[in-house]
N, C-alpha and C positions, 0 to 999 in steps of 0.2 A: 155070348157066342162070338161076337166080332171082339174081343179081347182076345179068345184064344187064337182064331185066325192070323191076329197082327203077330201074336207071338209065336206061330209056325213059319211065317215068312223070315222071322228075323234070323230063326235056324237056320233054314235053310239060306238067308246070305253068308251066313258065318260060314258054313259049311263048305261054299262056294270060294267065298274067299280063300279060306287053309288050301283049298282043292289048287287053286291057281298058283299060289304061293309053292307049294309043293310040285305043282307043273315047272316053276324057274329053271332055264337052264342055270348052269354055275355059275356061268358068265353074270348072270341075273344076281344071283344070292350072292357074289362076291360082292359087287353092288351095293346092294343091301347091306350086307353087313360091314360098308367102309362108311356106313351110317351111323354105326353104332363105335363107342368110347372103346377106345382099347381095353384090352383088361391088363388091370393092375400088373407091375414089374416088382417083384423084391430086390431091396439093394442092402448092402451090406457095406460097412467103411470098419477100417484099422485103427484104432484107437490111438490117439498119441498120450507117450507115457513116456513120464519124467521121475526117474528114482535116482538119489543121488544122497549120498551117506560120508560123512566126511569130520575124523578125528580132530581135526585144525585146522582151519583158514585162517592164514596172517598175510596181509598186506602193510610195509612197513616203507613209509612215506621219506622218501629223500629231497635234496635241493631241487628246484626249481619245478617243482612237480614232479618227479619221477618216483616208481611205487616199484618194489621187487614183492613179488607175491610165491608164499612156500606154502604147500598142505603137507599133514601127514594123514596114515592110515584113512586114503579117501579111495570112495568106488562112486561108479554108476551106472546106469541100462537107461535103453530107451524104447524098449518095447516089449510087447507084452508076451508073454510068458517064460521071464527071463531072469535069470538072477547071477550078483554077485558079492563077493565079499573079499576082506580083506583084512589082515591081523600085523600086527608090530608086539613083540615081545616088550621093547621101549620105543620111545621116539622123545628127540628132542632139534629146538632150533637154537643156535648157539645164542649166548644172551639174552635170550628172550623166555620159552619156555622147557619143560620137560616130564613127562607122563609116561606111563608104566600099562602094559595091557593093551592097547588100544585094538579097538574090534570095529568094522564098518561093515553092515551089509544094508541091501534092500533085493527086494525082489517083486516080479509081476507076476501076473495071473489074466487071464480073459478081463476080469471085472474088478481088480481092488491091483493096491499097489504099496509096500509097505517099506518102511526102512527104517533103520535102527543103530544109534551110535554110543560107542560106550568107553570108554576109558579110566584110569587110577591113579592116584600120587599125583596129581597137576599140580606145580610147582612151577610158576609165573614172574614176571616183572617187568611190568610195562611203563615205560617214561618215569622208575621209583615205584610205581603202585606194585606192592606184592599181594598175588592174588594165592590164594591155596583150597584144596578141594579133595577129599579121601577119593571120591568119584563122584563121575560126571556120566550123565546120559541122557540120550534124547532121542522120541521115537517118534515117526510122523504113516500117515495111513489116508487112504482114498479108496472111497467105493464109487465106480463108475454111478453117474446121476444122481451122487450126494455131496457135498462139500466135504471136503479135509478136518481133518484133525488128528493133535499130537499133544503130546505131553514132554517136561523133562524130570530130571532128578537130579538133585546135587546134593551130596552128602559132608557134613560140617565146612563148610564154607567160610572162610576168613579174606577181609581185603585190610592190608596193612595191619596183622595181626590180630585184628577185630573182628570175633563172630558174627554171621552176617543170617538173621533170620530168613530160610528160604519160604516163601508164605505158599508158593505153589501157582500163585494167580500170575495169566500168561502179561509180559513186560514190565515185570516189576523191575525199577531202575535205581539207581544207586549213585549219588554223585560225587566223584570223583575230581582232585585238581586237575582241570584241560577235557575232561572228558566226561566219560557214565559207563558206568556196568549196566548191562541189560540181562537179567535172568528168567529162562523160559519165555523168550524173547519169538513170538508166533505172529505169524503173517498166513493171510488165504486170498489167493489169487481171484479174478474172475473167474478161471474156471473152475474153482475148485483146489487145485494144488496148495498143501499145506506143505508151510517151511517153519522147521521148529531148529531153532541154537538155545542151547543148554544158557548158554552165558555168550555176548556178546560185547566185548572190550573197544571204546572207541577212544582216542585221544587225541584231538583236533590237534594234525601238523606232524605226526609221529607216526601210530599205526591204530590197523584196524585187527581187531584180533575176535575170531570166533574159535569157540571151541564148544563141540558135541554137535554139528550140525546134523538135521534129515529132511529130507525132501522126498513127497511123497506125491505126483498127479497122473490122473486120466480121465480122458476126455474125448 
């Protein structure tokens, strides 16, 4: 019996409590409730997004240090849901090279970001090295909260007349007098951002020559 007693009184404090609680002026319960943890805020951020797609990049090394730098059929964006491209019937840089087609684009989306480069007939000569290629391509991709990746493609490939097995695995290198071919030459940022060149020509003191590049990030 004195069990049930104890536990009639305990209602009735409870009871008494809520009762007073619910007596609060506002002034009381603002009070009170600057007691308790805020509630949660949603926030929202803008992705940064890097696309950039680009038929040629030559940097071509002069006296004393000085570098003149040429692209052709190159694009890019930098935010997300945006796209660009860009096309050349031919393109060429006098002396150096010359290709047929050349196509660039990339484009974004909320959550991925892709690009894609593509050209025909490369027809090359760097410091004597002749480079040749039916086509060239290179495509690079990003899903927001996964790492980068890209691929290229190079179709019968010769440097200095000699067929050049493309094996497909990314920086296969090739060495060259003064310099090295880099093909399917892949790089992945910290955050992610994957940078894929088809072929990649360097020749210590002369020039830097890519060709088929794509950049793809976000983040």
């Amino acid at each position: 019996m004195g069990q049930t007693k104890h536990g009639r009184s305990g209602l009735v404090l409870v009871a008494v409590l809520m009762a007073g609680l619910l007596a609060l002026p506002s002034t009381g319960l603002a009070q009170l409730g600057g007691l308790l943890p805020p509630p949660p805020t949603s926030t929202s951020t803008t992705p940064t997004v890097v696309g950039n797609a680009s038929a040629a990049q030559v940097v071509l090394l002069g006296l004393l240090g000085t570098a003149t730098s040429t692209s052709l059929a190159s694009t890019g964006i930098s935010s997300a849901n945006a796209e660009s491209d860009v096309g050349q019937d031919t393109g060429s840089i006098p002396s150096l090279l010359g290709a047929e087609v050349l196509n660039a684009a990339t484009y974004s989306y909320p959550d991925q970001v892709d690009s894609a480069v593509s050209l025909a007939n490369l027809n090359m000569s760097v410091a004597g090295i002749g480079i040749y290629a039916d086509s060239v391509v290179a495509e690079a991709s990003q899903v927001l909260g996964a790492a980068g990746s890209g691929t290229s493609y190079i179709d019968n490939l010769s440097i200095n007349g000699m067929p050049v097995a493309v094996t497909g695995a990314p920086n296969q290198t090739i060495w060259v007098p003064g310099g090295q071919v880099i093909i399917n030459e892949q790089t992945i940022s910290s955050t992610g951002t994957a940078v894929v060149n088809a072929l990649h020509v360097a020749i210590t003191g002369v020039a830097d020559v890519v060709i088929a590049s794509a950049t793809a990030g976000i983040s």
